[in-house]
C-alpha positions in Angstrom: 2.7 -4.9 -0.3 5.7 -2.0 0.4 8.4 -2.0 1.5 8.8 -0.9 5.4 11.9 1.9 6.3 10.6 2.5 9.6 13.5 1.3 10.4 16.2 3.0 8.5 18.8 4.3 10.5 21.7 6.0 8.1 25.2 6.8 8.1 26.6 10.3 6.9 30.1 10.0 5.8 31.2 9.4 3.6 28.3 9.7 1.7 24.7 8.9 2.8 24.2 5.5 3.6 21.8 2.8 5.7 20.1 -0.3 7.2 16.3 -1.2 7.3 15.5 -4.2 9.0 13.0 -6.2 8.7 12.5 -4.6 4.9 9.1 -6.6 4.6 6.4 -8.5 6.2 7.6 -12.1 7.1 5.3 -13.9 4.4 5.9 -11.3 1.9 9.5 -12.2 2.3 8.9 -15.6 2.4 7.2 -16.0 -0.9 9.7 -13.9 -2.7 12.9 -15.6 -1.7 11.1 -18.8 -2.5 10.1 -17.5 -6.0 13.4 -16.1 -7.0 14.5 -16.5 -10.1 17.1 -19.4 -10.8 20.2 -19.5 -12.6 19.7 -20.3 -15.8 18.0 -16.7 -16.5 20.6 -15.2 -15.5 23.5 -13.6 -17.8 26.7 -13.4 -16.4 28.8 -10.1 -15.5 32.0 -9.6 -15.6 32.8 -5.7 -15.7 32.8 -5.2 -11.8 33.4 -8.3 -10.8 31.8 -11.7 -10.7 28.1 -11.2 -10.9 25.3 -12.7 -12.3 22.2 -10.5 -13.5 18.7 -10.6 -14.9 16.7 -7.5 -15.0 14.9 -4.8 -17.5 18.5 -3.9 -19.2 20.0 -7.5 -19.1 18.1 -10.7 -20.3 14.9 -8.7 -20.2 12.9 -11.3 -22.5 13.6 -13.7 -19.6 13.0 -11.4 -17.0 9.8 -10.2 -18.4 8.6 -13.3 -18.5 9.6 -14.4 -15.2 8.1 -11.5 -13.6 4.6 -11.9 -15.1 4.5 -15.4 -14.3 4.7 -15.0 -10.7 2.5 -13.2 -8.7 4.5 -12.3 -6.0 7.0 -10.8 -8.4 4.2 -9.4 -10.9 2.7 -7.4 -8.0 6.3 -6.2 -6.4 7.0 -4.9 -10.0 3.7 -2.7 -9.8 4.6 -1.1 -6.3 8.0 -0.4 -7.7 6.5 1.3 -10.4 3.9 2.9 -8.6 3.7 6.7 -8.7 4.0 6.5 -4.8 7.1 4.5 -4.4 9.6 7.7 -5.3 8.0 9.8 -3.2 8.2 7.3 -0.2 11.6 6.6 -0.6 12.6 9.9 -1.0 10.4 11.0 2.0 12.4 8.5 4.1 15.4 10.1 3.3 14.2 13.0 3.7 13.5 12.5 7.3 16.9 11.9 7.9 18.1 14.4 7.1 18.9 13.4 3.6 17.2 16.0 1.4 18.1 15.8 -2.6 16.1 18.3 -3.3 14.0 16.5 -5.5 10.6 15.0 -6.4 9.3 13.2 -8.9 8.3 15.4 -12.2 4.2 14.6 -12.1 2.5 13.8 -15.6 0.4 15.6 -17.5 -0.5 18.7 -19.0 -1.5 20.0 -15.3 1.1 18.1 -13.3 4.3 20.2 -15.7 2.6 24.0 -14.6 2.2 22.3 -11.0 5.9 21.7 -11.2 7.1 24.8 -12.0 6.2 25.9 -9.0 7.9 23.2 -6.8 11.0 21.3 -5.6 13.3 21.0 -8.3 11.1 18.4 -10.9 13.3 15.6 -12.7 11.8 12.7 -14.2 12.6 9.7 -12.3 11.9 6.4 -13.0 12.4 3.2 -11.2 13.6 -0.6 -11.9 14.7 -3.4 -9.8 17.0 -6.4 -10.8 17.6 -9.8 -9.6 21.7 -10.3 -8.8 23.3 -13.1 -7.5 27.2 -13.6 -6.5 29.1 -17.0 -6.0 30.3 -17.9 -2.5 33.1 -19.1 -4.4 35.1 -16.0 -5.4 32.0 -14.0 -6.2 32.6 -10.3 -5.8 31.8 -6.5 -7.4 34.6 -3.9 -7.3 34.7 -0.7 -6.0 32.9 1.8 -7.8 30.6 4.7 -7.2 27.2 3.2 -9.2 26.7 4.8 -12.8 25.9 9.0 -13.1 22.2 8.7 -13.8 21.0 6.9 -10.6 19.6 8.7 -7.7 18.7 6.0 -4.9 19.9 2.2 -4.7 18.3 0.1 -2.3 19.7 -3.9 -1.8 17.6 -6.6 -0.6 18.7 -9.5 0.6 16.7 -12.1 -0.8 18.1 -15.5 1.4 16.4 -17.7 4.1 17.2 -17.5 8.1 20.1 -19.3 8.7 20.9 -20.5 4.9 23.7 -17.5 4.6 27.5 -17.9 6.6 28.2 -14.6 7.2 31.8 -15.9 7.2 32.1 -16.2 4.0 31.5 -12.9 3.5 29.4 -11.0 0.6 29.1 -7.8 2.8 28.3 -4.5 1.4 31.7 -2.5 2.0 31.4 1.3 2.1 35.3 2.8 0.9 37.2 5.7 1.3 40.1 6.1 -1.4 43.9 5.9 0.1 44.4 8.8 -2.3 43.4 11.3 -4.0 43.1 10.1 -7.4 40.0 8.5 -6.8 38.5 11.3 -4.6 36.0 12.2 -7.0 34.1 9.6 -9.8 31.2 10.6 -10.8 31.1 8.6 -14.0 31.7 5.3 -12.2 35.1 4.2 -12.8 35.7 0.6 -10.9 39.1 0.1 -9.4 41.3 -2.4 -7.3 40.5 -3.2 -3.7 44.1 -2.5 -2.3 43.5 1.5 -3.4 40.8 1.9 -0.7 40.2 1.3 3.3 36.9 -0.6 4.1 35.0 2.0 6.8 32.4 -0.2 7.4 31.0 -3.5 6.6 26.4 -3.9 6.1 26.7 -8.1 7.0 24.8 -9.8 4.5 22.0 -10.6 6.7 17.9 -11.6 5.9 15.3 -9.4 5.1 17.2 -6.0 4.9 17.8 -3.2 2.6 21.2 -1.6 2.4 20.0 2.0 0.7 22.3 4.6 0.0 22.1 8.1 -1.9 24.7 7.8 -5.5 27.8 10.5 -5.1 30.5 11.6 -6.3 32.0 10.0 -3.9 30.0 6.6 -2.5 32.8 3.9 -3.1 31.2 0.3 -2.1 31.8 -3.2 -3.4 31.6 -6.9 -2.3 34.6 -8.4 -1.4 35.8 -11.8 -2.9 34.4 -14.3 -0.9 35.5 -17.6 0.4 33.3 -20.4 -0.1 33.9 -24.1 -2.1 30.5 -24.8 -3.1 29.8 -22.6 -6.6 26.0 -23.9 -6.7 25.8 -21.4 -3.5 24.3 -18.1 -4.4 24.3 -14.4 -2.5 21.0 -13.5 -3.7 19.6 -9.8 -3.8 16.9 -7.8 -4.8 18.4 -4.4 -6.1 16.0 -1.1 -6.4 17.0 2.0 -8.6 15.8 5.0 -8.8 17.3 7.0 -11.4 17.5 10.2 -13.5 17.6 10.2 -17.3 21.2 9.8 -19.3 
């Protein structure tokens, strides 16, 4: 199993952004969407937004469990935590043009003198969390992503056909209408009428949104407009972080 960025094609301003599409095999896909989690794990968010969560930091007795008990999700949770997963992620960026300047720090008593001869060492780590917004009202505010992460990547995780892309639950990238919220590093969230949408990722099947975290990299979900609260934007959502 891996995840496929052939396909990535990114954006440069205002921060590093992209698309991958497809983002997996076909069956892959398949089994996971028909395997994700339901509701009742979840715990409710409400700090950005309207959001529902379940991963390694938020219900992670339930989301251990749920994890080993399913084999599609057991074996995506060792590729994700794989020592090649970084590096490939990284690569891809790389290749576009986006170079952090980076690699993983490697382990060992060997692997530290090895690194002091290389790319800047840090000593990233990876998790991935299942998220889910309402059609009705659901939403995250604008906000940068916290300080420590490096890479997010966001996987749809919803059948052909099930999602009405007019309800919305697009991934907006923002740009500030001034300059107070030019630079935010630490991640403070703020009110949609302060910023200008750029562009709009359409929620869409089997794709990864993946952008670089900046000082500047202002995205959210919008509110969106459906009736039926039993309807769920589901995503898959991959970081790759730095430690606090």
């Amino acid at each position: 199993m891996y995840l496929n960025l052939d396909s990535l094609q990114m954006r440069y301003e205002p921060f590093p952004i992209g698309l991958a599409q497809p983002i997996l095999d076909r069956q892959t896909y398949d089994e996971m969407v028909a395997s994700f989690p339901p509701r009742d794990l979840f715990l409710h968010m409400s700090k950005l937004g309207d959001k529902f969560t379940l991963s390694e930091k938020f219900n992670s007795k339930n989301y251990h469990a749920y994890v080993r008990s399913h084999p599609a999700w057991r074996e995506f949770h060792r590729y994700v935590k794989s020592d090649a997963f970084i590096p490939g992620v990284l690569g891809a960026l790389r290749n576009r043009h986006v170079d952090l300047g980076i690699e993983p720090a490697p382990a060992g008593i060997l692997g530290r003198l090895i690194s002091l001869f290389s790319r800047r060492p840090v000593p990233l780590s990876t998790r991935f969390e299942f998220s889910m917004l309402p059609a009705a009202g659901g939403n995250i505010r604008p906000h940068t992503d916290n300080a420590n992460k490096i890479v997010t990547l966001v996987i749809s995780m919803v059948r052909p056909g099930e999602w009405d892309t007019k309800l919305g639950g697009g991934t907006e990238v923002l740009r500030p209408k001034g300059v107070r919220h030019a630079y935010n590093q630490i991640n403070e969230s703020a009110d949609f009428s302060e910023f200008d949408t750029i562009y709009t990722y359409e929620f869409l099947p089997n794709q990864a949104v993946v952008f670089v975290k900046t000082f500047n990299s202002w995205h959210a979900v919008r509110p969106m407009t459906g009736s039926d609260p039993a309807r769920m934007r589901r995503t898959l959502t991959i970081n790759i972080e730095a430690p606090k």
